[in-house]
C-alpha positions as CSV (number, residue, x, y, z in Angstrom):
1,X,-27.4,-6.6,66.0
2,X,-26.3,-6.0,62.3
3,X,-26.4,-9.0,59.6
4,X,-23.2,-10.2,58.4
5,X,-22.7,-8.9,54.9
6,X,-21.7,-11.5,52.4
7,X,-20.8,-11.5,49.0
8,X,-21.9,-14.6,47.6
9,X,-26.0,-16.4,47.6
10,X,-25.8,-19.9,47.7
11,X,-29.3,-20.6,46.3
12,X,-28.9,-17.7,43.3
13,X,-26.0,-19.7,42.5
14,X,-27.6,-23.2,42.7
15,X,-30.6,-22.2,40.5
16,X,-28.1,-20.3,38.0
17,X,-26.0,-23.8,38.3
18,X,-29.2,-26.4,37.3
19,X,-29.9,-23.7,34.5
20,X,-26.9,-23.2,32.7
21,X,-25.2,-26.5,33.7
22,X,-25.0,-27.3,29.9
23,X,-22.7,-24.7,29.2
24,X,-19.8,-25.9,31.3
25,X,-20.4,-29.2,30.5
26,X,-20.0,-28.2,26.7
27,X,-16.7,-26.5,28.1
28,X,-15.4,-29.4,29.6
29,X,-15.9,-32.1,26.9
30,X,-14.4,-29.1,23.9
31,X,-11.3,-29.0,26.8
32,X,-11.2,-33.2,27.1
33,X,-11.1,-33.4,23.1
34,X,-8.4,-30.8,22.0
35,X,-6.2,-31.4,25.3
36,X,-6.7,-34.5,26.7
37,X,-6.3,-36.3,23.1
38,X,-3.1,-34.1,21.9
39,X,-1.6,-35.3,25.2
40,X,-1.7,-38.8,24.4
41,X,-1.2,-38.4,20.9
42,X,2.0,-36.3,22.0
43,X,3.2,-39.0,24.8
44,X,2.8,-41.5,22.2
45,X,4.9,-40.0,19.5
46,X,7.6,-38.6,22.2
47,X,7.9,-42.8,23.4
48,X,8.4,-43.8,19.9
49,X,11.2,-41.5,19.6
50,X,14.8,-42.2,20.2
51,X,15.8,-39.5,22.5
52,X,19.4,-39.5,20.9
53,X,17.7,-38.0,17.6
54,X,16.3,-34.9,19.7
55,X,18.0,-31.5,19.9
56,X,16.6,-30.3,23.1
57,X,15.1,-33.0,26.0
58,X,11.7,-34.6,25.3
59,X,10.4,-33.1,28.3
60,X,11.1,-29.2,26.1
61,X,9.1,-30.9,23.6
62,X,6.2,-31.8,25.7
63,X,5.9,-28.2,27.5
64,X,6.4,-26.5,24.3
65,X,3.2,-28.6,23.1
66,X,1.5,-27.8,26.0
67,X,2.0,-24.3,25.9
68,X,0.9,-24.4,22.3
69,X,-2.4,-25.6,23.2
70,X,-2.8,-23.3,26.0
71,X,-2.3,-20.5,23.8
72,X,-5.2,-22.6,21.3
73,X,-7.5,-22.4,24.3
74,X,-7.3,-18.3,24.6
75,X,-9.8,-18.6,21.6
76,X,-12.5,-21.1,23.2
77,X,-12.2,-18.8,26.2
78,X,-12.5,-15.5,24.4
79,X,-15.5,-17.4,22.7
80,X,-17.4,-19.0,26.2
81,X,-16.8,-15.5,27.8
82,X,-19.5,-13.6,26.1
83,X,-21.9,-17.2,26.2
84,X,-21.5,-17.0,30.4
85,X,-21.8,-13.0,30.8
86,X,-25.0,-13.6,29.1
87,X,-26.3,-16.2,30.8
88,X,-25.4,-15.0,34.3
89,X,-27.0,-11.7,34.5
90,X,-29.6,-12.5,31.8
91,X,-31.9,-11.1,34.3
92,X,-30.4,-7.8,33.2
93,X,-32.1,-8.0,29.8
94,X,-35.6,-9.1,30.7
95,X,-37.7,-6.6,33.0
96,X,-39.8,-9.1,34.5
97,X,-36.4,-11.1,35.8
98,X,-34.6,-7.8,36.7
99,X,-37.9,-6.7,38.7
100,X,-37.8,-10.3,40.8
101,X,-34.5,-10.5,41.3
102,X,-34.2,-7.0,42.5
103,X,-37.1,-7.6,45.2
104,X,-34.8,-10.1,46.8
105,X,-33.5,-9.2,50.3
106,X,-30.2,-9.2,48.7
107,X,-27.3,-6.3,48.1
108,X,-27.1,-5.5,44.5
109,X,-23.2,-6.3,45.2
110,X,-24.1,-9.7,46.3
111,X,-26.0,-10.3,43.0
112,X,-22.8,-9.1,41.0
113,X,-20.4,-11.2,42.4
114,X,-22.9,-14.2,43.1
115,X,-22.9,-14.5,39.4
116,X,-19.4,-13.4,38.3
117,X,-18.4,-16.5,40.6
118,X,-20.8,-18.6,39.5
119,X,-19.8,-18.3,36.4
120,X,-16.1,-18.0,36.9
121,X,-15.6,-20.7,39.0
122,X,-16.7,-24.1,36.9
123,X,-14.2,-23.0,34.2
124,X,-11.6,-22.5,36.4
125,X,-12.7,-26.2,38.0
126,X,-12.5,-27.5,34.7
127,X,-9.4,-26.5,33.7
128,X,-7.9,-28.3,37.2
129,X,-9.8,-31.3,36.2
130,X,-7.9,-31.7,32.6
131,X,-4.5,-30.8,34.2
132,X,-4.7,-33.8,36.7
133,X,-6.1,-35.9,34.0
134,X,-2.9,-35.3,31.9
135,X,-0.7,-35.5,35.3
136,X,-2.3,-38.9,35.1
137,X,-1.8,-40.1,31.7
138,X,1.5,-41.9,30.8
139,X,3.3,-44.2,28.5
140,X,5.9,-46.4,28.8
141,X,6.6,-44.7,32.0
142,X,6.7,-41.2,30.2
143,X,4.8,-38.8,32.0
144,X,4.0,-34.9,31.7
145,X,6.4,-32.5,32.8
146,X,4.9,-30.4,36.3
147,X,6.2,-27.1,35.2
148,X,4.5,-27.5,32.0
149,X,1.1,-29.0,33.4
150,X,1.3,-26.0,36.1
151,X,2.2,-23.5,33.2
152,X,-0.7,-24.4,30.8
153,X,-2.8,-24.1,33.8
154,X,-1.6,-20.6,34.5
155,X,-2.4,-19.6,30.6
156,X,-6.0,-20.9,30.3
157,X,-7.1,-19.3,33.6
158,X,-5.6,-16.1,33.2
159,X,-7.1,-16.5,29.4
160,X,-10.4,-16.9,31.3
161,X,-10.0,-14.4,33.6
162,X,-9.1,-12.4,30.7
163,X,-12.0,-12.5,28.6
164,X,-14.7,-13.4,31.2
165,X,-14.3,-10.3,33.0
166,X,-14.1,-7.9,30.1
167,X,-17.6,-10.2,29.1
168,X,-18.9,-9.3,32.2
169,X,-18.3,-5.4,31.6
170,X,-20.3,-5.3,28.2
171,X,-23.2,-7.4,29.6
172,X,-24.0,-4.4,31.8
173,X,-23.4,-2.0,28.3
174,X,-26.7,-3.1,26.9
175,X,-29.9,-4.4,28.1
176,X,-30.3,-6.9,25.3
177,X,-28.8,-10.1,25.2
178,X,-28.4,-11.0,21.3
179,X,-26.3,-7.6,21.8
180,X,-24.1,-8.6,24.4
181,X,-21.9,-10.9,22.2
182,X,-22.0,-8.0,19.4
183,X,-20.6,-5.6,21.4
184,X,-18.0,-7.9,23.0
185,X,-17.0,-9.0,19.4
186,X,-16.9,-4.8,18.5
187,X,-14.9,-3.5,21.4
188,X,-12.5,-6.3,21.1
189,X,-11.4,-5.5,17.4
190,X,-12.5,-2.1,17.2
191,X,-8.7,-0.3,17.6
192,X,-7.4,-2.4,14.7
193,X,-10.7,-1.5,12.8
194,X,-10.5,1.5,12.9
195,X,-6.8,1.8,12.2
196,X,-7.2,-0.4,9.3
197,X,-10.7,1.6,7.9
198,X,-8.7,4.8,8.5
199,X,-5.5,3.8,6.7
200,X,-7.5,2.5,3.4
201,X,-9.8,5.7,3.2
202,X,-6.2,8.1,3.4
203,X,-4.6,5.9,0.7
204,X,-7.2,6.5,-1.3
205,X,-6.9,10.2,-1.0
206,X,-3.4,11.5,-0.2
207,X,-0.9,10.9,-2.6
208,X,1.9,8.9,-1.3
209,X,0.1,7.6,2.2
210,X,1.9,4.8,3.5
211,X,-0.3,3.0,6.3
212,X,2.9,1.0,7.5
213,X,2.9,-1.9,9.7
214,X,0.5,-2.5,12.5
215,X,1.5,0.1,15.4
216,X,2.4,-1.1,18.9
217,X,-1.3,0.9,20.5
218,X,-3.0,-0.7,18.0
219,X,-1.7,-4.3,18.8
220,X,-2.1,-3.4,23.0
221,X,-5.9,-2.8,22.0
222,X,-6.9,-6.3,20.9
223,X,-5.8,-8.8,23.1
224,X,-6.9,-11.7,21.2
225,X,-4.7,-10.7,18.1
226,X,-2.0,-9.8,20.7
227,X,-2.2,-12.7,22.8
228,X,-2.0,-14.8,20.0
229,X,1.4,-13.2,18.4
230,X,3.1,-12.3,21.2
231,X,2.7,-14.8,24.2
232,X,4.6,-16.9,23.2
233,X,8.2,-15.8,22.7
234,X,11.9,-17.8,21.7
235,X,14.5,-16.8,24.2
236,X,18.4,-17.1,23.8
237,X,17.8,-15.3,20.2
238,X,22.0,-15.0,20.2
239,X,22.5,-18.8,20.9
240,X,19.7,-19.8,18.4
241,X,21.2,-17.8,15.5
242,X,24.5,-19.1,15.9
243,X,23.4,-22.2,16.1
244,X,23.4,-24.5,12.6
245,X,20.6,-24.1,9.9
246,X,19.6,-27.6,10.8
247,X,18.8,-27.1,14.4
248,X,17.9,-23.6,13.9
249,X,14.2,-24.3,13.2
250,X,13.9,-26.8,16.0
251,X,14.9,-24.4,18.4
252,X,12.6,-21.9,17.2
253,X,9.6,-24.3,17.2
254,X,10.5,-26.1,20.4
255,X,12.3,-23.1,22.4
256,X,9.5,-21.4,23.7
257,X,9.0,-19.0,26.9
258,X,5.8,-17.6,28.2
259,X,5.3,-13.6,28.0
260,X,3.8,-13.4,31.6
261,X,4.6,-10.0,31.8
262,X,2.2,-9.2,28.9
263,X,-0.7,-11.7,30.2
264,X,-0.3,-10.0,33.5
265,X,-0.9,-6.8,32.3
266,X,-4.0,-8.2,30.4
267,X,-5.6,-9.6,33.3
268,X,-5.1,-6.8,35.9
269,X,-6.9,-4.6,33.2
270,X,-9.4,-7.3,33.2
271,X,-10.2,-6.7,36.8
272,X,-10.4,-2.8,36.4
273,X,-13.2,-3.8,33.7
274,X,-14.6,-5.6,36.3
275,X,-14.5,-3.7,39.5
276,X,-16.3,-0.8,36.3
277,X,-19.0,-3.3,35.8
278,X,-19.5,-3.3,38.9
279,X,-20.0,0.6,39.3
280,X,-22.3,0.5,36.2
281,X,-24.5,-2.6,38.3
282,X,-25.0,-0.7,41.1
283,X,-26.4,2.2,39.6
284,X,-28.3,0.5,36.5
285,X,-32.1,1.3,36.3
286,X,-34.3,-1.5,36.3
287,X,-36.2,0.4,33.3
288,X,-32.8,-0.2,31.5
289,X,-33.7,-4.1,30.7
290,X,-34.4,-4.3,26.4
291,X,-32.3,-1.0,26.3
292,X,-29.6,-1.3,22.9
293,X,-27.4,0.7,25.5
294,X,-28.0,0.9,29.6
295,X,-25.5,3.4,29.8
296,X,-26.1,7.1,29.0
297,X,-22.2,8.2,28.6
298,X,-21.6,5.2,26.7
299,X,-24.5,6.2,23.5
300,X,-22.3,8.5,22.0
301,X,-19.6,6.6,22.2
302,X,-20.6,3.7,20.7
303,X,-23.1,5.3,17.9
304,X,-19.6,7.5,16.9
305,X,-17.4,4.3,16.9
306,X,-20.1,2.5,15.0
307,X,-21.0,5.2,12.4
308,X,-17.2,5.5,11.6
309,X,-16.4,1.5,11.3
310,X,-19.9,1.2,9.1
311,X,-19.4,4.8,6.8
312,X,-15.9,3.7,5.9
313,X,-16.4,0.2,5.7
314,X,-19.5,0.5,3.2
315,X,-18.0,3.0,1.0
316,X,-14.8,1.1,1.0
317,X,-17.4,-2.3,0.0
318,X,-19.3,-0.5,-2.6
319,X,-16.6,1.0,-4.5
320,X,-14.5,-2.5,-4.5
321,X,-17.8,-3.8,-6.4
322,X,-19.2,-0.9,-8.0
323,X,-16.2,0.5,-8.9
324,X,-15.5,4.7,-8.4
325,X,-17.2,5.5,-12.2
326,X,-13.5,7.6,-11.9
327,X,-10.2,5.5,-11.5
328,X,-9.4,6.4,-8.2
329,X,-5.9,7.4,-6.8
330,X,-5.0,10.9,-5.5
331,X,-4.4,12.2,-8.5
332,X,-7.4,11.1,-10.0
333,X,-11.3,12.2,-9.9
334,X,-12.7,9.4,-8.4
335,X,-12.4,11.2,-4.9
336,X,-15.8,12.9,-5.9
337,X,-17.6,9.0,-6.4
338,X,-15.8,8.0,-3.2
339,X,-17.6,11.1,-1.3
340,X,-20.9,10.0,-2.7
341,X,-20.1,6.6,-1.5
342,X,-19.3,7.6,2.2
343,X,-21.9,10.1,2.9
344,X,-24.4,6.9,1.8
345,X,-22.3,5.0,4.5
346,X,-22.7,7.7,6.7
347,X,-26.5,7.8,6.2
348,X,-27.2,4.0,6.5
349,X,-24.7,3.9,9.7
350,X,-26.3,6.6,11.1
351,X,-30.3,6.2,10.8
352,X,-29.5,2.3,11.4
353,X,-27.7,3.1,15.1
354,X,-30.7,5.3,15.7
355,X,-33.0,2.6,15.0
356,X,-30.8,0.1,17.6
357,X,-30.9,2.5,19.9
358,X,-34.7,3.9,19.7
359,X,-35.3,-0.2,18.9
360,X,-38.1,1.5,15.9
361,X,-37.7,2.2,12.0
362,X,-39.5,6.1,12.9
363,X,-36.5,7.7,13.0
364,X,-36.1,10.0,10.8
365,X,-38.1,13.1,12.1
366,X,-35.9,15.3,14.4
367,X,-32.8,13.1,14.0
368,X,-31.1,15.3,11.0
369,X,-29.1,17.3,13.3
370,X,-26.1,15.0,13.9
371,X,-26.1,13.3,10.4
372,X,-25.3,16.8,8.7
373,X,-22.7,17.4,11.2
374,X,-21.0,14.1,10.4
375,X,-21.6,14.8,6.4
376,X,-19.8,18.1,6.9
377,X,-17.0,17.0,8.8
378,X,-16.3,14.1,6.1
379,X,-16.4,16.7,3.4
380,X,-13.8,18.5,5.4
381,X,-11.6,15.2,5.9
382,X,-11.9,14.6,1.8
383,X,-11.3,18.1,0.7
384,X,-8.2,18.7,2.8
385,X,-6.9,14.9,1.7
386,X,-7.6,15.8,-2.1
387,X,-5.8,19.1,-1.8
388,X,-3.4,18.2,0.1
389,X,-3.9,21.0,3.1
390,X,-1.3,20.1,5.4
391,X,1.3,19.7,3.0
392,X,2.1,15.7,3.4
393,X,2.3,14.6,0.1
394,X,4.3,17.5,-0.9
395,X,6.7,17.1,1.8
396,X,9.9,15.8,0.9
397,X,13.1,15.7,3.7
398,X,16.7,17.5,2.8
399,X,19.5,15.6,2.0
400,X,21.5,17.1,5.1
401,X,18.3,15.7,7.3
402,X,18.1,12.1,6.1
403,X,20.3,9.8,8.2
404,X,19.6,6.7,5.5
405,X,16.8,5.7,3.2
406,X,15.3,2.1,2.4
407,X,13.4,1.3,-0.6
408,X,11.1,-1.3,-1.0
409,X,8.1,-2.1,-3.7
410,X,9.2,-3.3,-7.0
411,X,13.1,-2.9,-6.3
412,X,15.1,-3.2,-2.9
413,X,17.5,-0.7,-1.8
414,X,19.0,1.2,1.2
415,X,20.9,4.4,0.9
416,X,23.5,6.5,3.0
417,X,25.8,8.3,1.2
418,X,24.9,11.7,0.3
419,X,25.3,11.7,-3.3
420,X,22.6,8.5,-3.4
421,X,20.4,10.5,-0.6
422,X,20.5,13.7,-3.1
423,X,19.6,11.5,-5.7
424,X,16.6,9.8,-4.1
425,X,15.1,12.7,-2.9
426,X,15.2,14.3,-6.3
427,X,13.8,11.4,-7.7
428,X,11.3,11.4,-4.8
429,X,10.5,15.4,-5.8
430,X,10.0,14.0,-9.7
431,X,7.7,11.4,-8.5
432,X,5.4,14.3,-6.9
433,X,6.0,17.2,-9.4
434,X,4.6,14.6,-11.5
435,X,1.5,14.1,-9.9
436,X,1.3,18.1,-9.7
437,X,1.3,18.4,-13.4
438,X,-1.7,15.6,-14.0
439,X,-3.8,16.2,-11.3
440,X,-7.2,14.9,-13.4
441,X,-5.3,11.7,-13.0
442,X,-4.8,10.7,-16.8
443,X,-1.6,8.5,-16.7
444,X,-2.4,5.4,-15.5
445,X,0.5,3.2,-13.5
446,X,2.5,1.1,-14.9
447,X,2.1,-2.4,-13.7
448,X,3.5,-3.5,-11.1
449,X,5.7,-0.6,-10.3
450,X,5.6,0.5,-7.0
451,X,8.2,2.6,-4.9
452,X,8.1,2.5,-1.3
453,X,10.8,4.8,1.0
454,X,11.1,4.8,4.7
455,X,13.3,7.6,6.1
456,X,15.4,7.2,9.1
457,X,16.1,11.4,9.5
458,X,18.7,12.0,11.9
459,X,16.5,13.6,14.4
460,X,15.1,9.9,14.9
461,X,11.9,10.6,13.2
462,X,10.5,8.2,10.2
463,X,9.1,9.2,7.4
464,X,7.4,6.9,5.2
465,X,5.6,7.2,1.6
466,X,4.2,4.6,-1.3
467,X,3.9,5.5,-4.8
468,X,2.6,3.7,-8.3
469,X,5.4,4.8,-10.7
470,X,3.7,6.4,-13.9
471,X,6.8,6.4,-16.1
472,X,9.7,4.5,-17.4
473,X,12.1,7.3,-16.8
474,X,10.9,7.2,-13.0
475,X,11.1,3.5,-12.3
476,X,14.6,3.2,-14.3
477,X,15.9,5.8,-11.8
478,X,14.5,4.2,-8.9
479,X,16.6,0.7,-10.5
480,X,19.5,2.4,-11.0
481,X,20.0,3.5,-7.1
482,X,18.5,-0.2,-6.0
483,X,22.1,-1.2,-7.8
484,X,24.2,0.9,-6.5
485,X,26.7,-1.1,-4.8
486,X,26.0,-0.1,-1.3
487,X,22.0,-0.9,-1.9
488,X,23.7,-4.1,-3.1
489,X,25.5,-4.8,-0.4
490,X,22.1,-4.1,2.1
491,X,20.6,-6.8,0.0
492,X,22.8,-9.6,0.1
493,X,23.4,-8.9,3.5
494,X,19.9,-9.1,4.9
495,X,20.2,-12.6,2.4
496,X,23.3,-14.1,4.4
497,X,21.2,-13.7,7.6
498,X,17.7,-15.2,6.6
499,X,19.0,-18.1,4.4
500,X,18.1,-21.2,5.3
501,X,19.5,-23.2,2.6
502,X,21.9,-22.2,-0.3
503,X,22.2,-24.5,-3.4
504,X,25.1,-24.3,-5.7
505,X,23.6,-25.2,-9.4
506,X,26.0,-26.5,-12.5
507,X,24.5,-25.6,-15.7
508,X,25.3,-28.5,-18.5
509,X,25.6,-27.4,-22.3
510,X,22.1,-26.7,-23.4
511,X,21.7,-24.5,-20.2
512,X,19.4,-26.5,-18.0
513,X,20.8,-27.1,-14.3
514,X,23.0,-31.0,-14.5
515,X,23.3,-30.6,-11.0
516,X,22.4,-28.9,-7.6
517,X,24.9,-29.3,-4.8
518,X,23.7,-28.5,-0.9
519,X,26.4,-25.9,0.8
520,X,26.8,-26.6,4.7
521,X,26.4,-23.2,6.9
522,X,30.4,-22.9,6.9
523,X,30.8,-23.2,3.8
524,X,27.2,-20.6,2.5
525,X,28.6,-18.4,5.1
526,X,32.0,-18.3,3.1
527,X,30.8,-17.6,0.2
528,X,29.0,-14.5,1.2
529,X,32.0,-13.2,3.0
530,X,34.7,-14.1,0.1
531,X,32.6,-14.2,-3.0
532,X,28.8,-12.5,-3.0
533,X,29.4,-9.4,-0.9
534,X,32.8,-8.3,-2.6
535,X,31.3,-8.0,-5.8
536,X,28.0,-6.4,-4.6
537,X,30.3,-4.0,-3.1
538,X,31.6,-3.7,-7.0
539,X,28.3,-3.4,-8.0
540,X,28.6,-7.0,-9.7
541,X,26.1,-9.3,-8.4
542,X,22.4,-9.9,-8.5
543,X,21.1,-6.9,-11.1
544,X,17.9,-7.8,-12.8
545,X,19.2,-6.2,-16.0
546,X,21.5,-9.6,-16.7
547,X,19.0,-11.8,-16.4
548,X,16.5,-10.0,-18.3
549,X,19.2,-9.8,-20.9
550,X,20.2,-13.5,-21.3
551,X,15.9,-14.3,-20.6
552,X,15.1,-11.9,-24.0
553,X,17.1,-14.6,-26.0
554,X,18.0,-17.8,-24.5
555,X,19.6,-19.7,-21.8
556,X,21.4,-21.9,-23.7
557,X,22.9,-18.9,-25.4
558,X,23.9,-17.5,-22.2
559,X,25.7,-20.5,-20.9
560,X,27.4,-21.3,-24.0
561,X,28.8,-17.6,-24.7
562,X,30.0,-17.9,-21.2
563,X,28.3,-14.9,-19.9
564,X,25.8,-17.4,-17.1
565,X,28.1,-19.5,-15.3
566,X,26.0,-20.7,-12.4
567,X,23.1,-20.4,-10.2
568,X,22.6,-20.0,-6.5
569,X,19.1,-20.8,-4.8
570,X,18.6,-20.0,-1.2
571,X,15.9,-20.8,1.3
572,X,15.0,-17.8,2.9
573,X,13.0,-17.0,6.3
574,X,10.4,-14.2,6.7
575,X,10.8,-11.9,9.1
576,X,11.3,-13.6,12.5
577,X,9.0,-16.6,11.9
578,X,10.2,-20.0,9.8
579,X,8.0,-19.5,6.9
580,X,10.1,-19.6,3.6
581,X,10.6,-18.6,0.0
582,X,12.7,-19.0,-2.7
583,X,15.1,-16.8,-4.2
584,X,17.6,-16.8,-6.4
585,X,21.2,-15.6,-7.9
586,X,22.5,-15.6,-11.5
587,X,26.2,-15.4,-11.4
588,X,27.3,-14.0,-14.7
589,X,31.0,-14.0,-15.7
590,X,31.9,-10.3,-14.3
591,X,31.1,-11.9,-11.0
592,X,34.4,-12.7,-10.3
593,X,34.7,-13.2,-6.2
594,X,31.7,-15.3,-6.5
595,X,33.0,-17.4,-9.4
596,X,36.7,-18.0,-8.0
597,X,34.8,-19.1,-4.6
598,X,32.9,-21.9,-6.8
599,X,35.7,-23.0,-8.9
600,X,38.2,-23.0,-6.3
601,X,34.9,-25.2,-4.1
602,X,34.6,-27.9,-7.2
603,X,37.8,-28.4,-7.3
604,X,38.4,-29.3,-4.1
605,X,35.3,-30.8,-3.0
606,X,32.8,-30.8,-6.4
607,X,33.8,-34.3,-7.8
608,X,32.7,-35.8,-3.9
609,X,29.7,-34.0,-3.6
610,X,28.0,-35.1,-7.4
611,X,29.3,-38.4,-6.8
612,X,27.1,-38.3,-3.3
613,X,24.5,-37.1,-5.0
């Protein structure tokens, strides 16, 4: 008669239990203080609140809290994950253990998921605990929504699921233990590592590299960074933008939805890590235990991905202290010092990996082999950035290809019309025909002159490239297409939709601001339409030349020649998130719209609003 097979040991799990008991308990208090005491603190505030002064119900509040600190908790579980792999098959890492434990009369697939459960399963207790705790908490008869209690719940446990399982797939990596949080910490980050060690090493060589913005493969490959952006999302965009400045950052604060589709994804990975580990378990040597790396396929890979992060890394760090003996850009010489520095990386990263891995400082005899091979091909990589063998920094698109252009760095801009598109690129060809004609890098860049293009070509590709301007002549032709009137119009425009606040200030006689007067939304959002955008479209609002002109003598001046008239100060958002800064508009007197906009305001409404303030 055959023995029933069964995946789970009750007494491997007891004695793992009296053991390590410590660790969920430490779990379980670090949940009790960062939930359990923002629950109360939030029931208590939300009770003291009239509910008439809210925008949305008290019960959005409270979930949106909730899911706030769920989001928190992905950190404490991305931390404990590592802490319980280790601990539960720590008798992977010690060949006395891993020899006892494998003379039991027990299926090596019984071991695994005895101790993925054993593990699993008190956090996943834990969080149930704290989620009827706060079902139980209430004040003045104000209670915890269910949906948000039951949502919370679904975030930390997928978080755990998450990060333990992925923990339990580098724990059978190595046979060391102070190793297995290492390499957890190093697979985790290593995409956006490497993307960002790559894109500082090309600026440094080729002319005109733009790294750009974080790409979408890169984000996908570290969760924790991922998770933390992007689970949380604000729904009903249309409805929150229409809505008024005042309420707008509530909503956006308070008006939150849960990406599951994205945690989803992230935990069904999870469990193909998982079901992996288990492949590597059941065909791990016992010998493997105090190994750097059990795995034979995964050597190379690691020893690669960890030469590459260190060479870079170091040579990057040395020449930010050091310096590169050579001032360092493209067209410059320091590319030889920066060589030096990364084949030094590259020897350090190297030898030190084969010392991890051989776990002995004898390395160095027969070992020579694949450090020359890795010096080679980073004299390769150098010599064809420095030269530029594949033609990107020389590349520059037709006129007839480009569908528009937007400039950023020192000035702000965005171009369509042909004779502006002609006109950039041939600035654009300048900018590199200069470079051509000083390649020992003698002309240093002027400060704080920076020209940055990305180009939207009609076939729907984008091409992007940064430069430090080197002349005047360059950056005032850069200026001069920033105000061109439909670069003008780009600019004000993107400003109607991110201001938060718009403040009309009244100069007095000696040119300091008498008074600032608060516009409502109507009222900002009629002064764009009748006043600020008409005369960008003539070209006759917010150029930097008028208010360097007035700044080189006086204010004072200005005001009293009648040349400043007013000032406009807006509150502006970033991006998509309510962070702010400041910006602001000198209307001169050829602003004409904008100035029959104000006068015609003060006159019907100007007299009211000081006498408010």
């Amino acid at each position: 008669m055959k023995s029933r097979i069964s995946l789970f040991d009750r007494g491997v799990a007891r004695s793992l239990l009296r053991r390590f008991w410590p660790l969920w308990a430490a779990y379980l208090v670090i949940l009790v203080l960062s939930t359990l005491t923002q629950v109360r603190n939030m029931l208590f505030s939300a009770a003291q609140t009239d509910p008439s002064e809210l925008l949305v119900p008290v019960e959005t509040v409270l979930t949106s809290a909730l899911l706030q600190n769920a989001v928190g908790l992905l950190i404490l579980s991305g931390i404990a994950a590592p802490i319980l792999a280790g601990a539960m098959f720590g008798h992977l890492y010690n060949k006395r253990m891993c020899g006892l434990m494998n003379s039991l009369p027990l299926r090596r697939e019984t071991m695994f998921f005895t101790a993925w459960l054993t593990g699993l399963l008190p956090l996943l207790a834990s969080n149930l605990l704290i989620a009827l705790l706060s079902l139980g908490i209430h004040i003045n008869s104000l209670r915890l929504p269910l949906t948000g209690l039951l949502q919370w719940l679904a975030i930390v446990t997928m978080g755990n699921l998450c990060f333990y399982n992925f923990a339990v797939f580098c724990a059978m990596l190595t046979g060391r233990k102070i190793f297995l949080p290492l390499l957890y910490v190093f697979l985790n980050f290593a995409a956006v590592l490497l993307w960002a060690c790559a894109g500082s090493l090309t600026e440094a060589l080729v002319y005109g590299f733009a790294q750009g913005e974080l790409p979408a493969w890169v984000e996908f490959l570290t969760p924790a960074v991922n998770l933390s952006d992007k689970l949380l999302v604000t729904p009903l965009q249309n409805a929150i933008a229409a809505a008024d400045s005042s309420v707008q950052r509530f909503l956006q604060t308070y008006n939150k939805s849960i990406n599951w589709g994205l945690l989803g994804v992230y935990t069904g990975l999870s469990f193909l890590f998982l079901l992996l580990g288990l492949l590597l378990y059941r065909r791990r040597s016992m010998e493997k235990a105090g190994d750097t790396v059990a795995v034979r396929w995964a050597v190379p890979v690691l020893k690669i991905l960890f030469c590459a992060l260190f060479t870079v890394g170091f040579a990057l760090l040395l020449a930010e202290l050091i310096g590169f003996g050579l001032w360092l850009t493209p067209i410059g010489s320091g590319w030889i010092t920066l060589l030096i520095y990364l084949l030094i990386g590259l020897f350090l990263g190297y030898f030190l990996s084969e010392m991890m891995l051989r776990r002995t400082v004898r390395v160095f005899r027969g070992a020579w082999r694949g450090f020359f091979i890795g010096a080679a091909l980073l004299a390769v990589f150098v010599l064809c950035c420095r030269f530029d063998a594949f033609g990107y920094s020389r590349f520059v698109p037709e006129p007839d290809e480009i569908a528009s252009v937007t400039i950023s760095g020192t000035y702000k801009g965005h171009l369509e019309q042909p004779e502006n598109l002609e006109a950039l690129t041939a600035l654009h060809r300048e900018t590199v025909a200069l470079r051509n004609a000083d390649p020992a890098g003698r002309v240093l860049p002027l400060k704080n002159s920076t020209l940055s293009l990305r180009y939207e070509l009609k076939n729907g590709k984008t091409v992007e490239r940064s430069y430090d301007l080197t002349t005047e002549e360059i950056r005032n032709k850069a200026y001069r297409l920033c105000c061109e009137p439909e670069s003008l119009v780009y600019r004000m425009s993107r400003l109607r939709d991110n201001t938060g606040e718009l403040e009309l200030g009244l100069y007095d006689e000696e040119g300091k601001i008498a008074e600032l007067i608060t516009l409502n939304d109507a009222q900002t959002a009629d002064l764009f339409e009748r006043g600020i955008l008409p005369d960008a479209r003539e070209g006759r609002i917010a150029r930097p030349e008028k208010a360097e002109a007035w700044a080189s003598t006086s204010r004072s001046d200005a005001v009293k020649n009648g040349r400043l008239r007013y000032v406009l100060n807006f509150t502006v958002k970033e991006s998509d998130e309510w962070t702010y800064r400041y910006n602001s508009i000198y209307v001169f007197e050829d602003s004409r719209n904008t100035i029959r906009w104000i006068e015609d305001y003060l006159a019907r409404n100007g007299a009211a609003a000081i006498d408010e303030l």
